[in-house]
C-alpha positions as CSV (number, residue, x, y, z in Angstrom):
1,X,5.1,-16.7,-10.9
2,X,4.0,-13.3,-12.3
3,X,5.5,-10.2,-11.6
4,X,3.0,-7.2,-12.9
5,X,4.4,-4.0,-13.9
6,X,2.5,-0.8,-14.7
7,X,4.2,1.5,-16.8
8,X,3.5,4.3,-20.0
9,X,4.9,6.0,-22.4
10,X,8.0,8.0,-22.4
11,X,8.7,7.0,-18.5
12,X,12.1,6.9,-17.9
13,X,11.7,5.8,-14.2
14,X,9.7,2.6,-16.0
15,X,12.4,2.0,-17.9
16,X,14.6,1.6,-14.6
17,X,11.9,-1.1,-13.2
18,X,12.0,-3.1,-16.3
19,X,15.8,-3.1,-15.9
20,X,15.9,-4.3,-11.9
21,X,13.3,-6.8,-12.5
22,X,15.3,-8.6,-15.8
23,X,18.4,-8.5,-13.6
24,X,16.4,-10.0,-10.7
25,X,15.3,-13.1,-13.4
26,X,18.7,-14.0,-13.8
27,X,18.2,-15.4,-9.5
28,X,14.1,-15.7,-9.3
29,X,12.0,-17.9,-11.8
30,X,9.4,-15.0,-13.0
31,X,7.4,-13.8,-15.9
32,X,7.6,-10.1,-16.0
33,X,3.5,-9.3,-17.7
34,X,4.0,-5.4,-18.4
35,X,1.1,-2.9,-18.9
36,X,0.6,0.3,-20.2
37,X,-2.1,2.3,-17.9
38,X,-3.0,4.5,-21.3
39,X,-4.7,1.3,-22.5
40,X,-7.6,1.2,-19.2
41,X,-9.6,3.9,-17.9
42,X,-9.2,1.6,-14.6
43,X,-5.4,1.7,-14.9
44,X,-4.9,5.4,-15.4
45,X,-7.3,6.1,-12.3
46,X,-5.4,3.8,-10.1
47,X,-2.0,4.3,-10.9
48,X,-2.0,7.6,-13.0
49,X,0.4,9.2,-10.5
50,X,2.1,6.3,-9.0
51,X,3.8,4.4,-12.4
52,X,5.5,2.4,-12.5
53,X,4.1,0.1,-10.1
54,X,5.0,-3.6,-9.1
55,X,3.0,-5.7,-8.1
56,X,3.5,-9.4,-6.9
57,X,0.2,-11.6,-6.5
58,X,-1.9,-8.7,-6.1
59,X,0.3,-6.8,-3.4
60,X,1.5,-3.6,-4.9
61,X,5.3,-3.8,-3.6
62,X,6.4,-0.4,-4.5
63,X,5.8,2.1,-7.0
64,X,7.6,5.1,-7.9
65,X,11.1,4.8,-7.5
66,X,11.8,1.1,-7.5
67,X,14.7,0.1,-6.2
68,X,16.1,-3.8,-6.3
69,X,16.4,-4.8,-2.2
70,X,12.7,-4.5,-2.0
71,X,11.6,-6.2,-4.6
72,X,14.4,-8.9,-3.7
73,X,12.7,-9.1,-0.5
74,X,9.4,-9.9,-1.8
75,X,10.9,-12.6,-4.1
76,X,12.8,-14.0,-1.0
77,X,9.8,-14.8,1.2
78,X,7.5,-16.3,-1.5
């Protein structure tokens, strides 16, 4: 399984999400694919005010603040 995160540069609440969802591999079998909005047009108009974003087969779960019960959550029921 794929977890998608959208992050950018100097984004310290990114750096948070990268942290819950390593902790959360140590219990869930998941790739964690990260991308940087700079690099699409796309991206950056989607999610320019929302990084970082996950997103779990093509559900955004949450974006902003992430925090690691609802991602667990997600992981749980899949």
């Amino acid at each position: 399984m794929e977890v998608i995160l959208y992050t950018r540069n100097r984004c310290p609440l990114c750096v948070d999400a990268k942290s819950i969802l390593q902790y959360l591999q140590k219990e869930y079998r998941f790739q964690i694919i990260e991308r940087d909005i700079e690099k699409s047009d796309e991206w950056t108009e989607k999610f320019g005010l929302m990084i970082p974003v996950v997103e779990i087969d093509g559900e955004i779960i949450q974006y902003g603040i992430i925090d690691t019960f609802t991602i667990e959550e997600k992981l749980n029921h899949l």
